[in-house]
C-alpha positions as CSV (number, residue, x, y, z in Angstrom):
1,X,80.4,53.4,105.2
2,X,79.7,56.0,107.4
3,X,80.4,59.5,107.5
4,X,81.4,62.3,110.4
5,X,80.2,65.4,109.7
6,X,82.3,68.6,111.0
7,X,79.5,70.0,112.9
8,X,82.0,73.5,112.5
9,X,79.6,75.1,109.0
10,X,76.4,76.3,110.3
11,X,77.5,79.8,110.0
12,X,79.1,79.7,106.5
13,X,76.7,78.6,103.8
14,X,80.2,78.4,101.9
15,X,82.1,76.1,104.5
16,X,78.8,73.8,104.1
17,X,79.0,73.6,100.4
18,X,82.7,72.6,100.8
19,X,81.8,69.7,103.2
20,X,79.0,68.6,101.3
21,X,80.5,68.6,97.8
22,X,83.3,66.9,99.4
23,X,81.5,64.0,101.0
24,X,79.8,63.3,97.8
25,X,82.6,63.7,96.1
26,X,84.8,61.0,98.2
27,X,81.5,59.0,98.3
28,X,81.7,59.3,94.4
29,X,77.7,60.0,94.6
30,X,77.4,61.2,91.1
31,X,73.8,61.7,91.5
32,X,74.4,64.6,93.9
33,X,77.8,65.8,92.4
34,X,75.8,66.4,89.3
35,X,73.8,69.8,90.3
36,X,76.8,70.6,92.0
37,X,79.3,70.7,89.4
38,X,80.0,73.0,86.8
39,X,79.7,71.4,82.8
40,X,83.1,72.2,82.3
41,X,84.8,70.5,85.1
42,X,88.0,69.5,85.8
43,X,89.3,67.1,88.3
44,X,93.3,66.5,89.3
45,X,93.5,63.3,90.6
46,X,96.1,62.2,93.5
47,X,97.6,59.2,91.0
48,X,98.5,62.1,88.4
49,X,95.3,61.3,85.6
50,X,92.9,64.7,85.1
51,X,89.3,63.7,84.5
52,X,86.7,66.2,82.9
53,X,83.6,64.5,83.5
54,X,82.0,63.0,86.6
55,X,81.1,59.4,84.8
56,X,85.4,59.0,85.2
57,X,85.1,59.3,89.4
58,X,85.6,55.5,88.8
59,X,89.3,56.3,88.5
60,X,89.3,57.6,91.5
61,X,91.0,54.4,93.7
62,X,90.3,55.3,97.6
63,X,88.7,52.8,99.3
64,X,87.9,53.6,103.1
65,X,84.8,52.3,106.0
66,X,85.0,56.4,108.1
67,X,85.1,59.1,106.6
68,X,85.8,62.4,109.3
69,X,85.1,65.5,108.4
70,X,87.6,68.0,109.8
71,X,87.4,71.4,107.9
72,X,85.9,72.9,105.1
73,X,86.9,76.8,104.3
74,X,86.0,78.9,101.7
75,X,86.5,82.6,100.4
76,X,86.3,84.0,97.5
77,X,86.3,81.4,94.5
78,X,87.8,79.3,96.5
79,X,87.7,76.6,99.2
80,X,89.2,73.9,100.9
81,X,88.3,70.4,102.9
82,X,90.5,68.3,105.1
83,X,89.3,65.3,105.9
84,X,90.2,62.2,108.0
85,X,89.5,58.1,106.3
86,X,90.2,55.1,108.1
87,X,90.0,51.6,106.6
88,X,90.6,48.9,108.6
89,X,94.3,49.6,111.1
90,X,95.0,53.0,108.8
91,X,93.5,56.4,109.6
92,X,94.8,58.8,106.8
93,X,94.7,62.8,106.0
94,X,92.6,63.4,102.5
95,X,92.9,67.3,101.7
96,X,91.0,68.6,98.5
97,X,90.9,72.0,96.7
98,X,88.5,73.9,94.8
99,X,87.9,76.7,92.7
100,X,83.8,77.5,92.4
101,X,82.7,78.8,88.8
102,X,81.7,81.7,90.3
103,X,81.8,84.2,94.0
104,X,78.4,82.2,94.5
105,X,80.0,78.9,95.2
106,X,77.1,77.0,94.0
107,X,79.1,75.4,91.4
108,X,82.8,73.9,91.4
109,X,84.6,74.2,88.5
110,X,88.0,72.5,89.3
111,X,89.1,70.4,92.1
112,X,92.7,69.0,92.9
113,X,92.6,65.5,95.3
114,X,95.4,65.8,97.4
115,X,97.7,62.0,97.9
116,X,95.8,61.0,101.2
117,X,98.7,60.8,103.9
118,X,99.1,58.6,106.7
119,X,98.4,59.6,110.2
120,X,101.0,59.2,112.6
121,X,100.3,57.9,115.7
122,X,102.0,58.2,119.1
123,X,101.9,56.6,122.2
């Protein structure tokens, strides 16, 4: 697997968060989504199912070999990633929301995965 970072956060602490959580999250790498998450989470999958615990990522079916990071945005208690996976011949757009437990946005307390959409492609 490998991943693209943005290279666009260095100067918001908050963007960076957003990236990183996100990555992990799309990664499903529990062991860092764990000090990251709030207790109390709440996750809105793209198939419709809403998971409260990050031991249910499993449920979470997107399979991809690139992950590109395009933009991460936060403000206030909230933020935003948009993201680019390709597996094999398809490139889709994967956007996810979140809302941080508190105006710290050192924890995320909700997050909504967006149905990844394909690309379209001109020539």
């Amino acid at each position: 697997m490998k991943i693209i970072p943005s290279q666009t956060c260095g100067n918001s602490p908050k963007n960076q968060f957003v990236e990183t959580y996100s990555i992990h999250l799309l990664t499903k790498n529990q062991n860092e989504l764990n000090n990251l998450t709030d207790s109390a989470i709440m996750i809105q999958l793209p198939n419709g199912p809403v998971i409260n615990s990050l031991t249910d990522l499993d449920q979470l079916e997107l399979a991809f070999e690139t992950l590109t990071c395009l933009v991460s945005i936060a403000h206030g208690r909230h933020g935003s990633f948009l993201g680019a996976i390709r597996q094999k011949d398809s490139e889709k757009l994967i956007a996810v929301h979140y809302e941080f437990k508190t105006l710290k946005a050192d924890k995320i307390k909700h997050v909504t995965l967006f149905e990844p959409l394909p690309i379209s492609q001109t020539t």
